[in-house]
C-alpha positions as CSV (number, residue, x, y, z in Angstrom):
1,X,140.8,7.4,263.6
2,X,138.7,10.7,262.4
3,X,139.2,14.1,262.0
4,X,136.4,14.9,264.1
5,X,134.7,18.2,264.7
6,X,137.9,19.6,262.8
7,X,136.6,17.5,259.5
8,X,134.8,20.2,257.9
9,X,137.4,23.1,258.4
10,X,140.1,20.5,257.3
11,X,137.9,19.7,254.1
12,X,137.2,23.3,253.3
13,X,141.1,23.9,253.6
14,X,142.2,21.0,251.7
15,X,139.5,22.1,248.9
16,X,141.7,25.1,248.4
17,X,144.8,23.4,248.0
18,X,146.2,23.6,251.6
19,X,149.0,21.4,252.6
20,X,148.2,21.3,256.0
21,X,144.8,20.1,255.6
22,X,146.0,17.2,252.5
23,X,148.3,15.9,254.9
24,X,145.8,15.4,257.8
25,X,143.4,13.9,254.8
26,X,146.4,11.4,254.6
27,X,147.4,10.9,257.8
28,X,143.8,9.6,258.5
29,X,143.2,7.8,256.2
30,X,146.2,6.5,254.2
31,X,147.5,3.6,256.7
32,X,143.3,2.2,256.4
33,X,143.3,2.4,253.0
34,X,146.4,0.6,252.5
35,X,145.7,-2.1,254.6
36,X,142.3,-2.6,253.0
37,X,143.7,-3.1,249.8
38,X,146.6,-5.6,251.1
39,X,144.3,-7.3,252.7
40,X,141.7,-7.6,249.5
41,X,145.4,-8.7,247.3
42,X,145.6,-5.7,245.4
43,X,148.6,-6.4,243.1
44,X,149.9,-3.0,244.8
45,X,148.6,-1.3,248.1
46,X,150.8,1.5,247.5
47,X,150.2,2.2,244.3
48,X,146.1,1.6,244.4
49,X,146.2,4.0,247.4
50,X,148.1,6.6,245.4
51,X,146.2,6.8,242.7
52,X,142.8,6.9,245.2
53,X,144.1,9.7,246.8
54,X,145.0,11.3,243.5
55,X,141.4,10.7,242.4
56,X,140.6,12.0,246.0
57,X,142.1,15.2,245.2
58,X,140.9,15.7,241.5
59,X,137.4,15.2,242.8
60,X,137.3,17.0,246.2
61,X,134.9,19.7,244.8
62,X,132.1,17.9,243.6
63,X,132.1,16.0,246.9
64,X,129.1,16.7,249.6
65,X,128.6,14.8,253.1
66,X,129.9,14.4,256.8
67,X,133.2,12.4,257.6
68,X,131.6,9.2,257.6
69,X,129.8,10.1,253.4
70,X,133.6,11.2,252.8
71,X,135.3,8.0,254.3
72,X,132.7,6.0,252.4
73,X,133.8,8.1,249.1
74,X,137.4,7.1,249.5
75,X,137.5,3.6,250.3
76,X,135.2,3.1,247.2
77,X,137.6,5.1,245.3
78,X,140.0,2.3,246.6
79,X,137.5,-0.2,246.0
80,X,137.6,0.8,242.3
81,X,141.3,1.6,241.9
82,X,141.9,-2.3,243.0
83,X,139.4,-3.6,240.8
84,X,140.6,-1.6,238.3
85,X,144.7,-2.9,238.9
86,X,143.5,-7.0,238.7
87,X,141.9,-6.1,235.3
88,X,145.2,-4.7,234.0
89,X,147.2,-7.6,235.6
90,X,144.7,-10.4,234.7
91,X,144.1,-11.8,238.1
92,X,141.0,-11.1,240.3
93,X,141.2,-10.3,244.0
94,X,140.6,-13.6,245.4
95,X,143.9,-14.0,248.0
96,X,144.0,-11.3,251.2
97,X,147.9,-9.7,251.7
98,X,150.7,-11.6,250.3
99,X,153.0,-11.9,252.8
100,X,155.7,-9.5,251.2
101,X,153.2,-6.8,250.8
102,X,152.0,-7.2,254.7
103,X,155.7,-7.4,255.7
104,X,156.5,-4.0,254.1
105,X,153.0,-2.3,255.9
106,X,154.6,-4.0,259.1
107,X,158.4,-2.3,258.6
108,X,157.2,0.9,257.8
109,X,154.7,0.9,261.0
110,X,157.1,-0.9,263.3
111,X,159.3,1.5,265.1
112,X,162.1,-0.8,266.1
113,X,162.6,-3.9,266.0
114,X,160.4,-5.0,268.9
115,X,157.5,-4.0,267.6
116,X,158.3,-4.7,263.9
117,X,158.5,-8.6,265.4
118,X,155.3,-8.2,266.9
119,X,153.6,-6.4,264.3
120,X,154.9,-9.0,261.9
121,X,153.5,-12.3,263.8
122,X,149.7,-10.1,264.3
123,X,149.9,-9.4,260.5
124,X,150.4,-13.0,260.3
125,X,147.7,-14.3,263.0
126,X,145.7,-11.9,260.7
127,X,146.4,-13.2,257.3
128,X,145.3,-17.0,258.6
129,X,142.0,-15.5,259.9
130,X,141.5,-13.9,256.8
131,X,141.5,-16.9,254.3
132,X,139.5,-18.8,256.6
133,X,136.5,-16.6,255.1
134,X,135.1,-16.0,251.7
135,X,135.7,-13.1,249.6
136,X,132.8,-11.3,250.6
137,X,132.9,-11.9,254.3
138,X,136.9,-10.6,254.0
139,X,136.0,-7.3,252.2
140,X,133.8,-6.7,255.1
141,X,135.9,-7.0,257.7
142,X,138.4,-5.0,256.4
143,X,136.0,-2.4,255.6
144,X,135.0,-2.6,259.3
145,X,137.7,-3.1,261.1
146,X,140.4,-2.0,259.2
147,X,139.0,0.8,257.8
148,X,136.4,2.0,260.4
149,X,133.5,2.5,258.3
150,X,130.0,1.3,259.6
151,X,127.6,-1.0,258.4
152,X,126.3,2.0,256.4
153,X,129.4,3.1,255.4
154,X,130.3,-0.5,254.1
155,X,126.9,-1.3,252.6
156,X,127.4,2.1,250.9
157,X,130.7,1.2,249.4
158,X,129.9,-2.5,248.4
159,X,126.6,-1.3,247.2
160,X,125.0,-3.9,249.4
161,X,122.2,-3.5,251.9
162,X,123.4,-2.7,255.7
163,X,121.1,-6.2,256.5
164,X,123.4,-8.2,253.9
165,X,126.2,-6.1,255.5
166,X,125.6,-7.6,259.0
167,X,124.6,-10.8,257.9
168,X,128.1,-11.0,256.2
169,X,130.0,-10.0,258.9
170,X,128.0,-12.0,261.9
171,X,128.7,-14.9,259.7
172,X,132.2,-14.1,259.3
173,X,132.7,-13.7,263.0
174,X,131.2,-16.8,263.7
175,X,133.0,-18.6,261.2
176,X,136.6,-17.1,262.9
177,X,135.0,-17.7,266.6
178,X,134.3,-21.7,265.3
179,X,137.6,-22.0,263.9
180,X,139.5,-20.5,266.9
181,X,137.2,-22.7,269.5
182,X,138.7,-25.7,267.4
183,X,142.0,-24.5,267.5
184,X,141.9,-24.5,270.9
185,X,140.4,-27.6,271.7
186,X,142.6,-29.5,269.0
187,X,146.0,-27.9,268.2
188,X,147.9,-29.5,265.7
């Protein structure tokens, strides 16, 4: 999802403290960040995206770019947050989404309970893919798919090259497409 064209009048509105324009801000780009920090195992999504979008807000003014600079600028807010929450808890991101913390995104996207089934086996299907890759390969994705960003987006928030950025992710991919075709041809 983007703002679009509207992104610079929505900026320019939420820089002057408009509600209208934080809650667009939000509605964009909450339910991405979220699910890039369950899916890195952030100790707490919720609480890693509040205090991003706190910092978001705090910061605003000394921020310059397009949508894609600014989407950049939050999720390595995020990034930061979450690296900053497994120092205070001891642990280091190293698991993607507990399944309690990918349950709870599920409910609160899942209109009824149709969809919160089907949401729930996906965010599943999804956490298996996930630890099938390394650390690295993971954050990727999730900066690419989950959260939209491109390879210069994501090179710009790992502070990575967008060559070790594609490298990363082709390897990922093939790593998933490998470990599906064997699925396939072997299920357990």
């Amino acid at each position: 999802m983007s703002l679009g064209p509207a992104f610079e009048s929505v900026l320019s509105a939420a820089r002057v403290g408009e509600d209208w324009a934080w809650t667009e801000i939000y509605r964009d780009l909450a339910g991405p960040v979220r699910g890039y920090l369950a899916g890195k195992g952030s100790p707490s999504p919720e609480d890693e995206a509040a205090d991003t979008f706190l910092h978001v807000a705090r910061s605003l003014g000394g921020f310059t770019g397009d949508e894609g600079a600014f989407r950049s600028w939050v999720f390595s807010i995020a990034h930061r947050r979450m690296v900053d929450a497994h120092r205070r808890t001891g642990r280091r991101p190293e698991s993607p989404a507990e399944e309690e913390t990918l349950a709870a995104l599920v409910r609160e996207a899942a209109p009824s309970a149709e969809h919160h089934a089907l949401l729930r086996g996906q965010a599943e299907a999804v956490d298996r893919l996930l630890r099938r890759l390394n650390t690295r390969q993971r954050e990727i994705l999730l900066l690419r798919v989950v959260a939209g960003l491109s390879v210069r987006e994501t090179a710009d928030v790992l502070g990575a090259s967008e060559s070790a950025v594609k490298v990363a992710q082709h390897r990922a991919i093939a790593t998933l497409r490998r470990d599906l075709d064997r699925e396939v041809l072997d299920p357990v």
